[in-house]
C-alpha positions, 0 to 999 in steps of 0.5 A, a space after each residue: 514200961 519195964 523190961 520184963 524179966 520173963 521175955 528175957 529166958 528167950 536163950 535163943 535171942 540173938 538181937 533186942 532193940 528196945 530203943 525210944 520206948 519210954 522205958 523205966 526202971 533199971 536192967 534187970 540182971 537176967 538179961 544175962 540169960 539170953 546167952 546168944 545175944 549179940 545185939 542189945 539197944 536200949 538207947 534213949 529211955 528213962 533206965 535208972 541204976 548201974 549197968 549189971 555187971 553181968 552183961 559182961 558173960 554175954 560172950 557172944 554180944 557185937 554192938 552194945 547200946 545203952 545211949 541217953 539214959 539215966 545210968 549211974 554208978 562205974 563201967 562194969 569192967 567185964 564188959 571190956 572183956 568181950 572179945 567179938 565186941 564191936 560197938 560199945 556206947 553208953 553217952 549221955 547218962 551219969 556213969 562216974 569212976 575211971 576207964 579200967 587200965 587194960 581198956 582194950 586188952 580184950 577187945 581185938 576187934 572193937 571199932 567205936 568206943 561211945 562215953 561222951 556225956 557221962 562223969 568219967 574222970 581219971 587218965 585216958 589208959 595208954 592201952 587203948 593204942 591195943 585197940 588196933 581195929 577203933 574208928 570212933 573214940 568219943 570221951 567228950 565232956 567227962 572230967 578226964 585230965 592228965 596227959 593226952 599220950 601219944 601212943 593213940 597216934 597208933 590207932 591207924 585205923 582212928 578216923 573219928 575222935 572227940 576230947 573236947 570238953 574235959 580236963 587234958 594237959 597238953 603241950 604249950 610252947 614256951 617261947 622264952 626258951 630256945 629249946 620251944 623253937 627246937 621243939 616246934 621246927 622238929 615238928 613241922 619237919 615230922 607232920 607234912 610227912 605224916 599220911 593218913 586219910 583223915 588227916 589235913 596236909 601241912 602245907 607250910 608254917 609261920 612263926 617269928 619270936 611272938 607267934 607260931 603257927 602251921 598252915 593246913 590244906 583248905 577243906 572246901 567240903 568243910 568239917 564232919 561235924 555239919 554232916 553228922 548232926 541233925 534234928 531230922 533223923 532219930 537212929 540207931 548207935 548201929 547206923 550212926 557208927 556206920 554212917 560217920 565210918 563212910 563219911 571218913 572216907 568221902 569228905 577231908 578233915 582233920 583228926 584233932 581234938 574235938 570241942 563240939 558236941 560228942 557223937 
């Protein structure tokens, strides 16, 4: 089945969920005509070709979906030019290209970004730290390299991130150099002082000339990653987005590099 192009005129529709229907073809570029839609899910489909450019004037729009797809070609850039945005999530199809540089200029009240599983490749944009309301940030198994920068400690509100699987320089303490165990005693000076929800307290640390590394606080409730996966349940991005922000507040775990599945 298709997306027919003729229920696409309706102007006034404000929410299209299409999605687990079996859907083939590609998105026809007159679904820029229904001018008022602020939700549009056509997750886990059979979509093929590009994401119209065009979905990026639909100025109104608050959650876009489009999960588990068969999607190829770049991120239309306008899209990240939709101020009332709040969900973006496009995992698990074949997008390619690079993040654009000014990411999250336009997006001043974005709370989950979702671009796990695709062919993305290139830096992660130092402006994403202007994406002050982001929660959930999902770029696992892409092809992303260079430096993780530290300008996304500045995501406050950050409770969720997975990187994993991709290509990300990080810092290696070079223990023949003095300056590595400077380097390493100024940092456990600076984490136990740091307060976040998601965060795990930095008890303590242990290191001599072979080894080096920091005790955290016992989590008994385990991670977040048990409780946000399973074979039962088939939802929506809507109500995974959701579920995951509530489950942030309730259960302790640590906000570090994720290598296991992407959300």
């Amino acid at each position: 089945m298709k997306i027919e192009r003729a229920f696409l005129a309706c102007i006034s529709l404000r929410e299209l969920s299409l999605y687990g229907n079996n859907l083939i073809g590609s998105i026809p570029p007159s679904i820029s005509n229904a001018s008022r839609l602020e939700t549009l899910e056509l997750s886990y489909n059979s979509l093929l070709g590009n994401i119209p450019e065009r979905i990026g004037n639909l100025n109104n729009m608050n959650l876009l979906g489009i999960q588990y797809n068969q999607l190829t070609g770049s991120l239309p850039f306008k899209i990240f030019n939709i101020s009332r945005i709040e969900v973006i999530a496009f995992t698990g199809n074949s997008l390619s290209g690079s993040l654009p540089n000014g990411l999250c200029n336009g997006l001043p009240i974005l709370k989950g970004l979702y671009l796990s599983k695709n062919k993305l490749h290139g830096c992660m944009p130092k402006s994403l730290s202007n994406c002050s309301q982001l929660q959930m940030l999902s770029l696992s198994y892409n092809e992303f390299d260079r430096p993780i920068h530290i300008e996304i400690g500045r995501l406050s509100n950050l409770q969720y991130l997975y990187l994993g699987h991709n290509h990300f320089t990080v810092k290696v303490f070079n223990l023949q150099l003095d300056v590595a165990f400077k380097s390493f005693d100024t940092e456990c000076e600076v984490l136990p002082s740091l307060r976040h929800r998601n965060l795990v307290k930095v008890i303590t640390s242990c290191s001599n000339l072979d080894f080096k590394d920091l005790v955290l606080e016992y989590m008994p409730n385990g991670s977040l990653e048990k409780y946000l996966y399973s074979d039962n349940y088939f939802l929506d991005i809507k109500t995974k987005h959701n579920d995951r922000c509530g489950m942030c507040f309730g259960i302790s775990s640590p906000w570090v590099l994720a290598a296991c599945d992407p959300l």
